[in-house]
VEXKESE-517680 format. One line per 2 residues: number of its first residue (from 1); their letters; for each residue x, y, z of C-alpha. Coordinates in Angstrom, 2 decimals, padded with zeros to 5 digits. Example, Ala and Ser with C-alpha at 12.3 -4.5 7.8 and 13.67 -1.06 7.14 Angstrom:
VEXKESE-517680
1 = AS = 012.30,-004.50,007.80 | 013.67,-001.06,007.14
end
This chain:
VEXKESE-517680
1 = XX = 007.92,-006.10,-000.27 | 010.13,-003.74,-000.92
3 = XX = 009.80,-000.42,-002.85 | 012.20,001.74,-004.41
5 = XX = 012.26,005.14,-004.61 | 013.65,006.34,-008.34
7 = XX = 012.64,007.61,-011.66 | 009.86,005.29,-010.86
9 = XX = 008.29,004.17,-007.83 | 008.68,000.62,-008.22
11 = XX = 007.09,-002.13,-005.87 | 003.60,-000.43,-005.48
13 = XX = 000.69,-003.00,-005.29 | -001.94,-000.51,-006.20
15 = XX = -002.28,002.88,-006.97 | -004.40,004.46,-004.10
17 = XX = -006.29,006.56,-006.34 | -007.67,004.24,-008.89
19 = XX = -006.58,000.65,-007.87 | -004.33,000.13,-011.21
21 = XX = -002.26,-003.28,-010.66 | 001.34,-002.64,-010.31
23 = XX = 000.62,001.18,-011.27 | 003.79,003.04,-013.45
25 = XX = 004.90,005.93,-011.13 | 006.72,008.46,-012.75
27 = XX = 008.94,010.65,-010.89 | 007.70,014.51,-010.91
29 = XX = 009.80,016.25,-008.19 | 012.08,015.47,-005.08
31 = XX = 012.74,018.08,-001.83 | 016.14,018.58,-000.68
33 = XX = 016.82,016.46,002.65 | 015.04,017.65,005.17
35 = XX = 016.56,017.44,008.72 | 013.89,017.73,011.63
37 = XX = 014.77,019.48,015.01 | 016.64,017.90,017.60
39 = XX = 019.06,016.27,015.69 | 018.21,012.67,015.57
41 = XX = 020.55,012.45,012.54 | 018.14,011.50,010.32
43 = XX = 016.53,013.19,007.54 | 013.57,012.62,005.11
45 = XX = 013.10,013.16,001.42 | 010.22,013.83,-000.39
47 = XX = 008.93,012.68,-003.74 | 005.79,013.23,-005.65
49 = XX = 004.86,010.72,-008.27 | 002.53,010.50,-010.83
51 = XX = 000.45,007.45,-011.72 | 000.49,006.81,-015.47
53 = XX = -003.22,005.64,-015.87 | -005.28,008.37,-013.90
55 = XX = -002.50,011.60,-013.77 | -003.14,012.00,-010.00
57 = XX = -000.32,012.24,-007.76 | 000.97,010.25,-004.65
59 = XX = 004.12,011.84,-002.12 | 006.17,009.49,-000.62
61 = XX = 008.09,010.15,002.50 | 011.66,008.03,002.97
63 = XX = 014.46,008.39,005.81 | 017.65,009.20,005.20
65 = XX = 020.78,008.51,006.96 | 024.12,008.27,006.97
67 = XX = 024.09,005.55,004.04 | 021.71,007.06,002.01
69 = XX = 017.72,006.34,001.56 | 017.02,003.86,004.31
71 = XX = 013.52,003.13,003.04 | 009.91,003.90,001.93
73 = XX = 008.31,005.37,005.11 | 004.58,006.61,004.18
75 = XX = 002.60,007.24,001.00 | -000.07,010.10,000.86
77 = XX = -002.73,008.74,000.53 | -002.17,006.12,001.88
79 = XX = -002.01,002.14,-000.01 | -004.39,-000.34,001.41
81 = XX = -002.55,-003.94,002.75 | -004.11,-006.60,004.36
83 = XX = -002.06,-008.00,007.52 | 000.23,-010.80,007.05
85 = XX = -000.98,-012.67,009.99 | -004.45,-013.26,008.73
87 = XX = -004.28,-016.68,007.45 | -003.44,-017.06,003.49
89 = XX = -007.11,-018.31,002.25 | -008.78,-015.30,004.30
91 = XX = -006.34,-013.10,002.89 | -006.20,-014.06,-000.77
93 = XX = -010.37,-012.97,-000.33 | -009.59,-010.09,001.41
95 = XX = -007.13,-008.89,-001.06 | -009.90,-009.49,-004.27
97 = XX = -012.50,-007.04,-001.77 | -010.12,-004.18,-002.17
99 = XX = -009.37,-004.82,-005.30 | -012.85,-004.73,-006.49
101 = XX = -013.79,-001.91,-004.40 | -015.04,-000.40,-007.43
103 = XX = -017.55,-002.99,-007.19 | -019.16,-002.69,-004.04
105 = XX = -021.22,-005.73,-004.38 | -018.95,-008.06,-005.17
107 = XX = -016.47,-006.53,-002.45 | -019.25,-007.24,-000.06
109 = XX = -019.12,-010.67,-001.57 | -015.47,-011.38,-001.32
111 = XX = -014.94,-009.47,002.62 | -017.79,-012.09,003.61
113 = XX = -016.12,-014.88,001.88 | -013.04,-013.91,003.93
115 = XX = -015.01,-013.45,007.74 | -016.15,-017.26,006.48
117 = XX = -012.58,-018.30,006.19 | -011.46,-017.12,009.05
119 = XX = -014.39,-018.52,010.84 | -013.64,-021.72,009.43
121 = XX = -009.44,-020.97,010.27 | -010.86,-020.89,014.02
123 = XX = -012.70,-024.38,013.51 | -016.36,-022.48,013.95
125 = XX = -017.74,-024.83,011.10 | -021.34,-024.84,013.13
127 = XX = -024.25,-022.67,010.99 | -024.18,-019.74,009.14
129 = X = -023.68,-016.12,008.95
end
């Protein structure tokens, strides 16, 4: 996935703050590049972005190089992903549990539904949890 770095921050799954879908970032402020010491030739910008349902804000961190923005590095706080190496029917469950955090019991429901998938993935079909 990839995620641009503009007016808005587009290719966010989730906001980390209150799980919005496909949240609208809007673009508050940018720093200037900053280079770090010992001249690796690389720089980083700084953004801060504002999700459009809940008003809190989320800094991203990108590298810069000779081309220009090289990339998304790191949002603060940080957005939750599940691993693209668990298998897809484990992960399609595990995906639903974080995005029904908000509803603990049925996030409990869905991350057991997952361990049972990938139980199942690993041909351990005998009892039960």
């Amino acid at each position: 996935m990839t995620i641009e770095m503009k007016q808005t921050l587009i290719g966010l799954s989730r906001c980390p703050h209150c799980g919005v879908a496909k949240p609208e970032m809007k673009f508050r402020w940018r720093s200037d590049c900053i280079i770090p010491q010992g001249g690796s030739g690389y720089g980083h910008n700084w953004c801060v972005y504002e999700c459009t349902s809940c008003h809190l804000l989320l800094l991203a961190q990108s590298e810069l190089g000779n081309q220009g923005t090289r990339g998304l590095l790191n949002t603060f706080p940080a957005t939750v992903s599940v691993d693209e190496d668990i298998p897809i029917k484990a992960r399609t469950f595990l995906n639903q549990a974080v995005a029904s955090v908000h509803a603990p019991d049925g996030a409990a429901m869905l991350a057991g539904s997952a361990v049972d998938a990938m139980l199942k993935e690993k041909n351990l079909t005998e009892g039960s949890l």
